[in-house]
C-alpha positions in Angstrom: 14.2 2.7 -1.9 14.2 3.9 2.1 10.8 4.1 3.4 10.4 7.4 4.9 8.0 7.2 7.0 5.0 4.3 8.4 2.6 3.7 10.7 0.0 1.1 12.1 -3.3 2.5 12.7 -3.6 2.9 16.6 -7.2 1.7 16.9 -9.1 -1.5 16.3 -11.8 0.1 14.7 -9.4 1.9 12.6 -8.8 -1.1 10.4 -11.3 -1.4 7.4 -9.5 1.5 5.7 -10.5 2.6 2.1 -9.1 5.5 0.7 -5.7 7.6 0.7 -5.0 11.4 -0.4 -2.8 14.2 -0.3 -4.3 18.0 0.2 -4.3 20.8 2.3 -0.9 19.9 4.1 -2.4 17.0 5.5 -2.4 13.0 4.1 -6.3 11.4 5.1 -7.2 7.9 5.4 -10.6 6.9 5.1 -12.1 4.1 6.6 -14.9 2.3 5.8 -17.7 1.7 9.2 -20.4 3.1 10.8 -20.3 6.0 11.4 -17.6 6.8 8.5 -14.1 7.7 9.9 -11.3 9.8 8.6 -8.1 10.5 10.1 -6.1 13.9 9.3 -2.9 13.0 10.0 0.5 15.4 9.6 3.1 14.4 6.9 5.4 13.1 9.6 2.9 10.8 11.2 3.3 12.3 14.8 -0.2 14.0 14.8 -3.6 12.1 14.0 -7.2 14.2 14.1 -9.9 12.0 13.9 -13.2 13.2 12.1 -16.2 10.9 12.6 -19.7 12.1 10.5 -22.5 11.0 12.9 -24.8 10.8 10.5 -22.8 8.8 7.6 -22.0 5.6 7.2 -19.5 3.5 5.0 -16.7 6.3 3.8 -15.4 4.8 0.0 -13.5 7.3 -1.5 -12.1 10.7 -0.9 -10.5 13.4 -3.5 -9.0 17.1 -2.6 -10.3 20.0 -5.4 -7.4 22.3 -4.3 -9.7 23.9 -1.4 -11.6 21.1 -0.1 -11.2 17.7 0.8 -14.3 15.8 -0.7 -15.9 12.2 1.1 -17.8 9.8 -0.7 -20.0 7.6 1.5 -22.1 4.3 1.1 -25.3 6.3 2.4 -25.6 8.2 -0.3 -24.2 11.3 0.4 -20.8 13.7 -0.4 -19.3 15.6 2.4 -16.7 19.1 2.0 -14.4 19.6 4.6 -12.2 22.3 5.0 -8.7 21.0 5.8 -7.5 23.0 8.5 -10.6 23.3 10.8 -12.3 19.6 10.1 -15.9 21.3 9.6 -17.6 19.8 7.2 -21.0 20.4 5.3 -22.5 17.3 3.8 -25.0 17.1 0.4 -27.7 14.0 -0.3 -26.8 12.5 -3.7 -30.2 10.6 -4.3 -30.9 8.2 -7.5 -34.0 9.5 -9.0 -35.6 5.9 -8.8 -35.2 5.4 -4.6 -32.5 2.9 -4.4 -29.9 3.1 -1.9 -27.1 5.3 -3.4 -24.4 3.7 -2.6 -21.3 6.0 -3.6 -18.2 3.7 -4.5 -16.1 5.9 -6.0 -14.7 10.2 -6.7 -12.3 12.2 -8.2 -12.8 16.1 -9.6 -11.9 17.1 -12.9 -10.8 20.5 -12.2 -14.5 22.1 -12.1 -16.5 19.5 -11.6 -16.9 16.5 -8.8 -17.8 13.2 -10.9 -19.5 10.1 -8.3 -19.6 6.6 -9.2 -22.6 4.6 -7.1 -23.3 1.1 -6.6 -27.5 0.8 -8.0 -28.7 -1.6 -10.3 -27.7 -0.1 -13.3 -25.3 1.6 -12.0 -24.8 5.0 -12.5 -22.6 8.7 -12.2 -23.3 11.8 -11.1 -22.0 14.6 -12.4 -21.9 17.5 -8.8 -20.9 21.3 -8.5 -18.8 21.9 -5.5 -19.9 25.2 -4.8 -23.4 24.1 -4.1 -24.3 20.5 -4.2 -26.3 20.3 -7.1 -25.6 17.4 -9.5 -26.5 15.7 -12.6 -27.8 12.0 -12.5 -26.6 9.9 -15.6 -28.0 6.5 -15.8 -25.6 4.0 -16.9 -28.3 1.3 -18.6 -25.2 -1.4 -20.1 -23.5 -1.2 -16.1 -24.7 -3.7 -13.6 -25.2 -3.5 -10.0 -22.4 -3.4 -8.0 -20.0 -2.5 -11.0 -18.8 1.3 -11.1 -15.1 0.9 -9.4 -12.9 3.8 -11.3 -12.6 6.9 -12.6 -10.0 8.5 -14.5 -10.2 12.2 -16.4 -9.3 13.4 -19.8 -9.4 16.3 -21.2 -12.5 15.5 -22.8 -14.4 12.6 -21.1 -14.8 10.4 -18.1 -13.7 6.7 -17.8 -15.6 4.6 -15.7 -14.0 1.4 -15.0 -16.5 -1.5 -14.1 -15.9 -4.7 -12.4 -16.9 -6.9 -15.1 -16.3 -10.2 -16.7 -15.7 -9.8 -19.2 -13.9 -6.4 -19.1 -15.3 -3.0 -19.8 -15.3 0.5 -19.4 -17.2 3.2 -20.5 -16.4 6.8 -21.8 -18.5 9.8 -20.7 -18.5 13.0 -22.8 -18.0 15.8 -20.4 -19.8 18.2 -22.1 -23.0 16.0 -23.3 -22.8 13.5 -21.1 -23.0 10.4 -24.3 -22.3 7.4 -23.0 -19.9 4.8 -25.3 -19.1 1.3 -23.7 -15.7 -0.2 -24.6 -15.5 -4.2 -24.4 -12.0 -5.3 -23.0 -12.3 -8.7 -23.0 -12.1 -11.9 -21.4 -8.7 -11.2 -20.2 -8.9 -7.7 -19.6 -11.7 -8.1 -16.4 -12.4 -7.2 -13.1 -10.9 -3.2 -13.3 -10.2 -1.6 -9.5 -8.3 1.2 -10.2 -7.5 4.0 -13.3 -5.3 6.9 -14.1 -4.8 9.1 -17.2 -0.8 9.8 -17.3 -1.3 12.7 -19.9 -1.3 10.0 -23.0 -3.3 6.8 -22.1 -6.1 5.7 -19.6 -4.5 2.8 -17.8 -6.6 0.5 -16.0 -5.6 -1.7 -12.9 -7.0 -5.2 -12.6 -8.4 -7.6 -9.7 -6.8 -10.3 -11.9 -3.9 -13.2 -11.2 -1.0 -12.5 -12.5 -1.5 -8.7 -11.7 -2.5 -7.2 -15.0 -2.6 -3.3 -16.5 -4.4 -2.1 -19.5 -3.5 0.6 -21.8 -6.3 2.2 -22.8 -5.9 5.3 -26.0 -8.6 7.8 -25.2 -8.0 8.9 -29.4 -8.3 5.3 -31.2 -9.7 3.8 -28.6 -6.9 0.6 -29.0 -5.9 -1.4 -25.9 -2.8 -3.6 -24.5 -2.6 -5.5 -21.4 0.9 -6.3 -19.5 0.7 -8.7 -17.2 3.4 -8.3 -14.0 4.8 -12.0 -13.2 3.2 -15.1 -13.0 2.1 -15.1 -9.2 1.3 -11.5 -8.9 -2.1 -10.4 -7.9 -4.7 -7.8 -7.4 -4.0 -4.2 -8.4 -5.9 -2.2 -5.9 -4.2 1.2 -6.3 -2.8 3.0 -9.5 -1.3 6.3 -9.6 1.6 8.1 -11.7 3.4 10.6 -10.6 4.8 12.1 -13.9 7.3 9.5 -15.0 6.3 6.0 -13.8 3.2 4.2 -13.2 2.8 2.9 -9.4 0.7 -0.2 -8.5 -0.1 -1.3 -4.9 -1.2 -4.8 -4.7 -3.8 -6.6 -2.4 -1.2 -9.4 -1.2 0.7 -10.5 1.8 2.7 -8.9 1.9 1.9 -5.9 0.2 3.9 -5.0 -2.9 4.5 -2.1 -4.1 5.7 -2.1 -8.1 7.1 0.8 -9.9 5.7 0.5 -13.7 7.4 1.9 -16.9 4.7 3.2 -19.2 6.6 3.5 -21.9 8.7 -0.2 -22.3 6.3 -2.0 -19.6 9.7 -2.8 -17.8 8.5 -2.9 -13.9 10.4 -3.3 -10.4 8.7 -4.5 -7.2 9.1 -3.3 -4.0 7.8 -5.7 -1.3 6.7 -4.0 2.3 7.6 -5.1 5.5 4.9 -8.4 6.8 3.1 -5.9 9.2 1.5 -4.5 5.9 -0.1 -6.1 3.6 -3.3 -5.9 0.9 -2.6 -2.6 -0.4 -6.0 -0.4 -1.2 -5.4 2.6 -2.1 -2.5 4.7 -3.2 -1.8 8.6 -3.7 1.2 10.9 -4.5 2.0 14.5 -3.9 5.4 15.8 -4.8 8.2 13.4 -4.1 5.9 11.1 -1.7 4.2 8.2 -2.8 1.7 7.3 -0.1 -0.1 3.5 0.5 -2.8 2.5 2.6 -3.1 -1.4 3.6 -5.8 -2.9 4.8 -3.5 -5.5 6.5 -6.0 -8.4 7.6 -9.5 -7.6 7.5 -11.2 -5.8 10.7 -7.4 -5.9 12.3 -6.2 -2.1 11.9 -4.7 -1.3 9.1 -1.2 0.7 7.9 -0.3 3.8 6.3 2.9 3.2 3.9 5.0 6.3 2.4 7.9 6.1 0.1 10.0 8.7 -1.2 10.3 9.1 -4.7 13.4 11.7 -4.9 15.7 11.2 -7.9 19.1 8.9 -7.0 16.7 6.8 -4.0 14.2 4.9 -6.5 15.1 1.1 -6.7 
């Protein structure tokens, strides 16, 4: 598989990156200091816009809602940025009891933008784009520092926690009930999710590197491990045939997952990358972020997917 294109962060303080996504005609990469940082860069890597929010701190997660590029930060507080010009209005996302909302995690659901935050319980929030308003729902069986995922159904939101032993729980979207689903000892520790139009698969901070197949109907799950000294799925994606993992090792690895016979193939990145974070995909492009070593700068990683140049 040829890599198409790659690039090393240019900055030192470009390295604790976070998040990865596609929108707008423009690939961002979050990264995750004070103030937050994100870079707009063009699809061939030649161009890079960087957009620092003054008043922000600790950027987590980012998501595009077809208009708007959408930035989650550690201080509590969600940020709309219009793609071509950079502006950017910013909303407070406050817990109802005073702790530090800590906001770990974001995707939109095609109306709605859903927010996973780091309090003790943890807890979502449920926020309309047009005007910042938001629903608080209080997540009493989720401890602090657990809300890592989110993946949308048709019908619900699953929030996968970092647990041992494993859980997640499903959110009604239209009353907001809460139902926790215990994975088990095995099935722990969940970074990552995806719904790929059948199941909810999960992606685990687990050694070998594990998956879980989660049915949003019966509510039955498998786990496949990868091989024995795999490690750490930190990204999870699908782009409408194959599940893709990146993994938080050196080097970073890359694995090309078959949801329907669990059959995998790896693809292991050059030495300059490694820990992979975050992934995202937007037509033929799989894109990867590393985080390389900590607080050194990190990599951006694309691959293309076009039919006859998959491994």
């Amino acid at each position: 598989m040829p890599v198409t294109r790659s690039l090393i962060l240019p900055e030192p303080e470009q390295s604790n990156v976070h998040a990865v996504e596609v929108g707008g005609g423009f690939v961002w990469a979050g990264i995750c200091r004070a103030p937050s940082l994100l870079l707009r860069l063009t699809e061939d890597l030649r161009t890079i816009t960087p957009i620092e929010f003054e008043h922000e701190a600790g950027l987590h997660d980012l998501t595009f809602d077809g208009s708007y590029l959408w930035v989650a930060h550690s201080s509590g507080h969600l940020s709309r940025l219009h793609p071509a010009t950079c502006e950017y209005e910013t909303y407070s996302i406050e817990a109802s009891d005073g702790q530090r909302n800590f906001l770990y995690c974001l995707t939109h659901d095609g109306e709605c933008l859903w927010t996973g935050s780091y309090t003790d319980p943890g807890r979502l929030f449920r926020v309309d784009p047009v005007d910042g308003s938001y629903d608080e729902i209080v997540l009493p069986e989720v401890p602090n520092h657990a809300v890592r995922a989110l993946a949308v159904t048709p019908d619900a939101l699953w929030i996968g926690l970092y647990t041992v032993p494993g859980r997640v729980v499903r959110i009604d979207r239209s009353t907001l009930r809460q139902h926790p689903i215990d994975l088990g000892d095995r099935n722990m520790l969940c970074t990552s999710a995806v719904y790929d139009g059948r199941f909810v698969w999960l992606g685990l901070d687990t050694m070998p590197a594990r998956v879980v197949r989660l049915d949003p109907e019966t509510l039955e799950f498998d786990g496949f491990d990868l091989w024995p000294d795999s490690s750490c799925v930190r990204g999870l994606t699908f782009d409408g045939r194959s599940l893709w993992l990146g993994l938080y090792t050196e080097p970073g690895e890359l694995v090309r997952f078959d949801p329907e016979t669990a059959d995998y193939e790896r693809y292991v990145m050059p030495d300059e990358f490694t820990n992979v974070r975050d992934l995202a995909i937007k037509g033929e492009t799989l894109w990867a972020v590393t985080q390389n070593v900590r607080y050194e700068p990190s990599g951006l990683y694309a691959l293309d997917l076009k039919d006859g140049e998959q491994p």
